[in-house]
N, C-alpha and C positions, 0 to 999 in steps of 0.2 A: 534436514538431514536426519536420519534414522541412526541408530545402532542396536548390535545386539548385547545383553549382558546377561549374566549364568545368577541366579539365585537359588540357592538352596535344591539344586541340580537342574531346575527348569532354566530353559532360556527365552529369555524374552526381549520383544523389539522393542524399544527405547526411541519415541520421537518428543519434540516439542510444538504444542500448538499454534497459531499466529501472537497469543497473549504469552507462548515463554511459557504455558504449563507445560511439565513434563507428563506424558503420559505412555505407560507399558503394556504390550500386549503380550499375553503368555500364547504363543506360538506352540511350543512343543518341550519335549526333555528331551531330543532327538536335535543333534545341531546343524545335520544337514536337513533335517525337515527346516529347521530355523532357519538358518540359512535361505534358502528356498522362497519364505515367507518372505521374508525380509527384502527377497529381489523384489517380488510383487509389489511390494508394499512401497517401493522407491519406485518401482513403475507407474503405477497409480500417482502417486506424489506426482512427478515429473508430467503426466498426462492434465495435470487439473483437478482429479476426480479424488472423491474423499476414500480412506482405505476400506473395505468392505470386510466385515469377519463371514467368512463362507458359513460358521455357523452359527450366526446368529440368527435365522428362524428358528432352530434345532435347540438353542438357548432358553429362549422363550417359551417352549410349550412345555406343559407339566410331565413330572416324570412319568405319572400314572401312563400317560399316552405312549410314553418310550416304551414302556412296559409290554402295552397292549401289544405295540407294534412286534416287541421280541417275541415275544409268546405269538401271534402270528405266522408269524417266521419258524418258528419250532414246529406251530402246526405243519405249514405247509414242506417243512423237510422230513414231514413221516416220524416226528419223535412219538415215542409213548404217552402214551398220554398222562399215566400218573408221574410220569418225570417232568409233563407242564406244567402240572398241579401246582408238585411241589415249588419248581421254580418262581412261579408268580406268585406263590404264598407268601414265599418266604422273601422276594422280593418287595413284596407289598408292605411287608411287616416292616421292613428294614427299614423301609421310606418312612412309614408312619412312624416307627421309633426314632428316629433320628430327626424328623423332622424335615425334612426335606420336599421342598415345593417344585425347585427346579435344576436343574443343572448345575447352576454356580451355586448353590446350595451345598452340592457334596463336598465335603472336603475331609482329608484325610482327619483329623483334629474330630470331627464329630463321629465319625465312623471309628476312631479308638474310643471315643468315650462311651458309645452305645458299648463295645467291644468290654468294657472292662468292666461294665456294671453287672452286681451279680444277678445270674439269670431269674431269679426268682421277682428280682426288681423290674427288669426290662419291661416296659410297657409295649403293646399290643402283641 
């Protein structure tokens, strides 16, 4: 049996494994997206099959790569081009100053702290 529970404004699915661990998945801050998740995810259970994170390849690959991909995409919607520049520069720095390798990486907590250090300090 699944549920869902609200932390700290996210809502997340709540199941337990066949050992009795609890394990959460962060679904959304959206509760009918959660919701939503959550049918799946009792569907799945109920079918046999273990629950799948739709993004978990997306997870895994380096931000760098998201990156390219966006700026890609900016290309091919005709943006200016010094406004891609700047985007992936500043993008790129962000990554590097913060540290950041992949997706679960980001977290708000690191992204205030790069945020408060004074600019003179901030690395790359």
């Amino acid at each position: 049996m699944a549920w869902l529970e609200k932390r700290d404004g996210t809502w997340f699915i709540g199941f337990r494994d066949q050992q009795g661990k609890t394990h959460r998945l962060r679904p959304s801050t959206d509760k009918l997206v959660a919701k939503g998740r959550l049918a799946n995810f009792e569907k799945a259970q109920a079918r046999g099959e273990d629950y799948s994170d739709p993004f978990k390849d997306h997870r895994g690959r380096a931000i760098a790569e998201h990156v390219k991909d966006y700026v890609a995409d900016l290309r091919a919607l005709g943006r200016d081009n010094m406004y891609i520049y700047n985007v992936e520069k500043r993008l790129n720095r962000l990554i590097v100053a913060c540290g950041w390798k992949v997706l679960g990486d980001i977290t708000a907590d690191s992204f205030c702290a790069w945020r408060e250090t004074p600019v003179e300090q901030r690395s790359a």
